[in-house]
N, C-alpha and C positions, 0 to 999 in steps of 0.2 A: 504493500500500500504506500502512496507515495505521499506527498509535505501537504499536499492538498485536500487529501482526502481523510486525513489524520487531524487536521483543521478544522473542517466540517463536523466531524464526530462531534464533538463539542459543541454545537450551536442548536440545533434542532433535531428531533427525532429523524431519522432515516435507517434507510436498508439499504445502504452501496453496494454490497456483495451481492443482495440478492437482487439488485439491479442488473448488476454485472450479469447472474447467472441466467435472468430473462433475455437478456440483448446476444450473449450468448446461441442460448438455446435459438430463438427468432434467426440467427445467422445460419444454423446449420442445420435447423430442421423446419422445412416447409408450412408442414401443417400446422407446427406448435406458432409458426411466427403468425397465422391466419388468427389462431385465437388470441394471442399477445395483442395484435394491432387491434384486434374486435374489441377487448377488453378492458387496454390500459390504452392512457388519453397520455399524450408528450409532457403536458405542467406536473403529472405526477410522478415526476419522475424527480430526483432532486438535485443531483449537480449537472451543470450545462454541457460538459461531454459527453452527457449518456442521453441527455436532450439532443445533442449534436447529430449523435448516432441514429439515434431511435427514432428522428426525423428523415436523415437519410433513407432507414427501412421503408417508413412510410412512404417517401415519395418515389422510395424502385418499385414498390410494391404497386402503386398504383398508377403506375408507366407500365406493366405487366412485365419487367422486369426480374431476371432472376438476382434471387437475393442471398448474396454468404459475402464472404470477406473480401475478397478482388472487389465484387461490384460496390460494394459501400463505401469501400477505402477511394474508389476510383471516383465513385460522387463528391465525399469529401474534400478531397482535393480539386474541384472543379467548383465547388462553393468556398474555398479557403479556408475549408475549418479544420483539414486535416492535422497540423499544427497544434491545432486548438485541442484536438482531444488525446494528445501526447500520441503522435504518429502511429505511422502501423503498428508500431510493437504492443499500443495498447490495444488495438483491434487485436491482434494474436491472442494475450491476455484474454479479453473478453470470449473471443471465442475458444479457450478452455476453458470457461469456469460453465459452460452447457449444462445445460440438466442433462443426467442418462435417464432419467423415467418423467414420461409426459404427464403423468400422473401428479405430480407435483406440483405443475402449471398453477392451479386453480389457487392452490394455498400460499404459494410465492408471491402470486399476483393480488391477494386481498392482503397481503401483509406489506406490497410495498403501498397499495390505495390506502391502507390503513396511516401507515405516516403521513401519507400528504395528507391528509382530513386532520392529522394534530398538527400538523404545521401550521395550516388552516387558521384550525382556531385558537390558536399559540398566537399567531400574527393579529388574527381579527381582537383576541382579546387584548393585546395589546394597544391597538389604535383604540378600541372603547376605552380602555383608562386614560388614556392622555386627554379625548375629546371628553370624556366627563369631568373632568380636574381642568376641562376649558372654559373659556367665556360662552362659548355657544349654547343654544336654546336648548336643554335637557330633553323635549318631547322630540327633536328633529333628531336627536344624537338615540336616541332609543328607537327611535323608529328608522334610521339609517341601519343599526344595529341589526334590525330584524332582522331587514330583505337583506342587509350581508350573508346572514347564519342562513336564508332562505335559498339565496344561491349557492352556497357553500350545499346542502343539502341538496338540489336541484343536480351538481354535479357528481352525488353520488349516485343520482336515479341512470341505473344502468336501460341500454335500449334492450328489446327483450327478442332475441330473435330465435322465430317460431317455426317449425319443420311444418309445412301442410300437410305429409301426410299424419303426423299426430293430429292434427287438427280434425282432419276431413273422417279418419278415424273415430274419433269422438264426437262427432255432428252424426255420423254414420250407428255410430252406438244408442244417444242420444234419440233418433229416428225410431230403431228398430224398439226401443224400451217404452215410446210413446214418453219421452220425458219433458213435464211441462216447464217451460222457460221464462213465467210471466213473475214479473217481481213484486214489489209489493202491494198487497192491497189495500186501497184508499175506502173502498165502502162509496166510491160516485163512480157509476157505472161509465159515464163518458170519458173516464180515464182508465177505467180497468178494462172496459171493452176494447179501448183502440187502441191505446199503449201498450196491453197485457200490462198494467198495474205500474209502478213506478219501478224503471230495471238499474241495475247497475251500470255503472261507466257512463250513464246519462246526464246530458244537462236541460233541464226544463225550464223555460221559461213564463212564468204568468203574466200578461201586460195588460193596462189597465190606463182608465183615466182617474183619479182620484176618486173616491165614493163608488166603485164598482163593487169591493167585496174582496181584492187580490188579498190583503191578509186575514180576512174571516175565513179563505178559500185556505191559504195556506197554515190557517191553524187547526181547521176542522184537518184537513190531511195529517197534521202532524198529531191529534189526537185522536185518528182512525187508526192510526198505521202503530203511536207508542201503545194503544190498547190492543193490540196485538200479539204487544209484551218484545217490540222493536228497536232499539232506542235512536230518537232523535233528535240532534241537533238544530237546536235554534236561534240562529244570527241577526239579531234586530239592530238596525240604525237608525230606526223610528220610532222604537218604544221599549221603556224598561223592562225589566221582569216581571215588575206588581201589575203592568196594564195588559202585558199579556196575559198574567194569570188570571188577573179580571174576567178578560175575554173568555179565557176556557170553562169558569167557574159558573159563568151566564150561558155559556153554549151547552154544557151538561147538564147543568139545573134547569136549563129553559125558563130564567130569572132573566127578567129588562136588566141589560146593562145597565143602565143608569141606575138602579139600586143596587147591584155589586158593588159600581165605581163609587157611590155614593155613602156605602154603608148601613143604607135603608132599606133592609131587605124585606118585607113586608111577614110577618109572622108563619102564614101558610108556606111560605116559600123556603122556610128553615130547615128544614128536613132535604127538601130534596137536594140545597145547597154543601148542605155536611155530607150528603152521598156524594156529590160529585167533590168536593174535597177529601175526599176519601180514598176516591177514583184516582183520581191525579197525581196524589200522593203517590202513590203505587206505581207512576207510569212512568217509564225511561226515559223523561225528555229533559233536555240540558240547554240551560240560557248561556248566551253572553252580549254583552251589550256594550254598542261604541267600539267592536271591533271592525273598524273604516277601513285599514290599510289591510290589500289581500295577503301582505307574508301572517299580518297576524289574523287572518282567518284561517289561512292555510295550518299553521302551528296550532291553531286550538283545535281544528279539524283531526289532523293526524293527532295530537293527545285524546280528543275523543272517542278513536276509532282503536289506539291500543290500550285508553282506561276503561271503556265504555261499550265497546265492542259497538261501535256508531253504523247506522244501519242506513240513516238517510238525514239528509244535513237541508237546512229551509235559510234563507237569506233574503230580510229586508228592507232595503230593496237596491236593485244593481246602480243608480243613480247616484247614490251617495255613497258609495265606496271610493275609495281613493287607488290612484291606480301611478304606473310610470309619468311622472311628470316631463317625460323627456314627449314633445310633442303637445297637441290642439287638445282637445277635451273628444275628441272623436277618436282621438288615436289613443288616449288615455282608457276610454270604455271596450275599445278593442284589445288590449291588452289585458282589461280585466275577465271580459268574456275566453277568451285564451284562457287563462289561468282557472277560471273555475273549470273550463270544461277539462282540462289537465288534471284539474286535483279530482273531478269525480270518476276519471281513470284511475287513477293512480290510486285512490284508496278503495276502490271499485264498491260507490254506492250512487244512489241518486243524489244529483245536486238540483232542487227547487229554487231559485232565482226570482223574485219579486220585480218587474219593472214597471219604471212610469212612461206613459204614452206621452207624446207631443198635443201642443193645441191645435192640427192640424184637424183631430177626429171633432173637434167643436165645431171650429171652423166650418167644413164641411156639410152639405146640406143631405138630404135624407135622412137615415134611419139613423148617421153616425156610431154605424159600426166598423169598428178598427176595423185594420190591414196593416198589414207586416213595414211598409215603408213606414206605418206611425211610431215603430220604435223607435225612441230617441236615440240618437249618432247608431242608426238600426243596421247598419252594413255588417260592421261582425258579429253584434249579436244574432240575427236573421243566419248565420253561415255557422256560428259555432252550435249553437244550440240543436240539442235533436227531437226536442218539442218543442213549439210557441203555442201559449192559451190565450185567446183574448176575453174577457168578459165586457158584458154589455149587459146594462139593465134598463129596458124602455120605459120604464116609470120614474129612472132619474132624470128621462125628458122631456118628461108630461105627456110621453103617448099613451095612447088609451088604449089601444089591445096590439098583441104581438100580428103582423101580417101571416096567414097564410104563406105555406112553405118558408119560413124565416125560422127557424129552431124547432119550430110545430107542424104538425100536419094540418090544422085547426087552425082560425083564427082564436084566441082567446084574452081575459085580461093582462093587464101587466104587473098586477100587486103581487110580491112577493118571487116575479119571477126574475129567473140570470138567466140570462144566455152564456153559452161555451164556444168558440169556434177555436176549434183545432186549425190554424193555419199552418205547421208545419208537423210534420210526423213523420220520419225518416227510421223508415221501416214500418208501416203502417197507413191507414187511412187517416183523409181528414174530414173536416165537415162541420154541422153545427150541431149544435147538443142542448140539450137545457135541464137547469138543477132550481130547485128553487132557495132562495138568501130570504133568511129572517131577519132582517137586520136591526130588529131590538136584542133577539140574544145572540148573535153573529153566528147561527147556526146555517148549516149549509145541509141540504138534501136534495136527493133521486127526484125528478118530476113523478116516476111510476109510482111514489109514493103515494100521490091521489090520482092517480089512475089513467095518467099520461103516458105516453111517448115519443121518446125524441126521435127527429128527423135523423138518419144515418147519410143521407147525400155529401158528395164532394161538395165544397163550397166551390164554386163555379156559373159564371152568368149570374151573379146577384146583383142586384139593384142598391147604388149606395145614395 
């Protein structure tokens, strides 16, 4: 080991040797270099000669280049670096320190990923001490902090590369077993009919103009599905925990809001209030509140999914989230859309999204039912999401009965009724739907309830 490398020891965790015996191995055995390059990224690697090298591989490699000693040696010194990483003799070196059994690959390669993640946060925590013991604003030094730790984690999410035939195997099994694939159920048929229920890896969106119903909608969901005995998470940037519980406590008891919120619950109503507090008591659902910025949803997300074993995550609403500042407020809500549809990959559950519509749907004359371009800065929300709901209530507009073929097959009243349109559903139908909104106890139900049925048509050729 030479003055440099005996240097380095000293300063931060590393695995030099076993660097060596990766770049090594990558030189003299083809396949092992396939999974090395598949595996390990160049910054984790730690001193700049075996960066030097292991960039080389990569770039003969993907020149279809063969790759051992001559040809790296011979790139190096066509880029100047040959010098740089102590001449050939150290390429010799490196390529005896090879692994003989490929079998080893896997656990050499998470031990040298393992140092770069403490260096990581060796380094990251370092700059947080100095910038807190600074003059700078504490909320922007904590909240930089996050989405540091957030990318730092980001680069440990490896890509997952998948064989089709295990795949098409298991779809093939899956077929013959008659295995049903619908996720969870909500108990509103116009999501569990056309979604199959709310699935994993999903991102759903609900959009709305204010006074629609988007979070009665979104909390009867989350207390169908936690009485299930499911647990979910609930990310409000619109209201504490006490106003949500309010809500539930009115939607179970079938008690006016206003006397939950109020405290005046009228004597009859006491009984059936302690049962739904009762209820709820008992249910898997987990608040947090004033989580704006997505690294710190993202982290409370993934702690809730290995404290809590999180089944299905509600968020609202996507409008006030804070997103990459780098960029307009369109490219800011695009980056948030990304992100959530990534995290509900990646912790593989439904992510529910709350948004607000534009004043475009007021604006507009007719019936003023949404359409997908009324989502605000709508371009990547419309693209990442693999649901969009819109609600629409005709009695918030003073019409007097729902048209014929418009959510109904009937002309009927508008009291108490929602309209649903599915406008996107990727992998499934879309269409319009209708549930009916109480909206004294922010209860949401089935029109079949009194002895409707929704219209199942594509939305298509309607009249706005």
């Amino acid at each position: 080991m030479n003055f440099e490398d005996s240097m380095i020891l000293d300063k931060m965790p590393q695995a030099i040797e076993i660097e060596k015996a990766l770049l090594g191995t990558a030189l003299t055995d083809e396949n092992a270099a396939v999974r090395i390059i598949d595996e390990l990224s160049i910054n984790e690697l730690y001193i700049d000669k075996h960066k030097y090298i292991y960039q080389s591989i990569n770039d003969l490699f993907e020149k279809g280049t063969t790759v051992d000693m001559l040809t790296v040696s011979d790139d190096l010194r066509n880029k100047q670096k040959i010098e740089a990483i102590g001449g050939v003799y150290y390429l010799s070196e490196v390529t005896a320190e090879a692994l003989i059994f490929s079998s080893q690959l896997t656990h050499y390669i998470l031990i040298v990923k393992q140092k770069h993640l403490q260096r990581e946060l060796i380094t990251l925590s370092q700059r947080n001490i100095q910038a807190a013991k600074s003059e700078a604003d504490i909320f922007d030094v904590y909240d930089q902090s996050l989405e540091q730790h957030g990318r730092i984690l980001d680069g440990q999410t490896q890509d997952k590369n998948i064989n089709i035939k295990q795949v098409v195997t298991q779809v093939y099994e899956d077929i013959l077993n008659g295995k049903k694939t619908k996720g969870l159920t909500t108990g509103i048929n116009a999501i569990d009919q056309n979604f199959y229920g709310l699935r994993s890896k999903k991102l759903y969106i609900v959009a709305a103009r204010p006074g629609m119903g988007k979070t009665a909608l979104a909390l009867q969901l989350a207390l169908n599905v936690a009485g299930q005995n499911h647990s979910v998470g609930i990310i409000s940037l619109e209201m504490d925990s006490d106003e949500i519980t309010r809500r539930m406590v009115s939607n179970l008891s079938q008690t006016e809001l206003s006397q939950v919120e109020l405290n005046e619950v009228q004597p009859a109503k006491i009984d059936d209030v302690t049962k739904a507090v009762d209820e709820i008591a008992l249910m898997p659902i987990h608040f947090k509140e004033m989580a704006s910025n997505l690294i710190r949803i993202r982290a409370t997300a993934k702690r809730w999914k290995i404290q809590k074993n999180l089944k299905c995550l509600i968020i609202d609403y996507l409008q006030l989230m804070d997103g990459s500042k780098d960029g307009n407020r369109e490219q800011e809500i695009s980056s948030i859309s990304r992100g959530l549809k990534r995290l509900a990959m990646e912790l593989d559950i439904p992510v529910i999204c709350l948004s607000q519509l534009s004043r475009n749907v007021e604006n507009r004359g007719g019936l003023k039912i949404p359409m997908l371009s009324d989502l605000r800065e709508s371009g990547a929300i419309e693209q990442d999401a693999d649901g969009v709901v819109f609600l629409w209530r005709p009695e918030y507009y003073d019409m007097e009965e729902v048209p014929q073929g418009m959510f109904v097959p009937e002309p009927q009243g508008v009291k108490n009724f929602l309209g649903l349109r599915i406008a996107k559903n990727r992998g499934g139908r879309i269409g319009d739907f209708s549930c009916k909104f109480f909206g004294a106890t922010q209860k949401i139900t089935n029109l079949q309830s009194i002895g409707q049925s929704p219209t199942n048509e594509p939305v298509k050729d309607l009249p706005f």
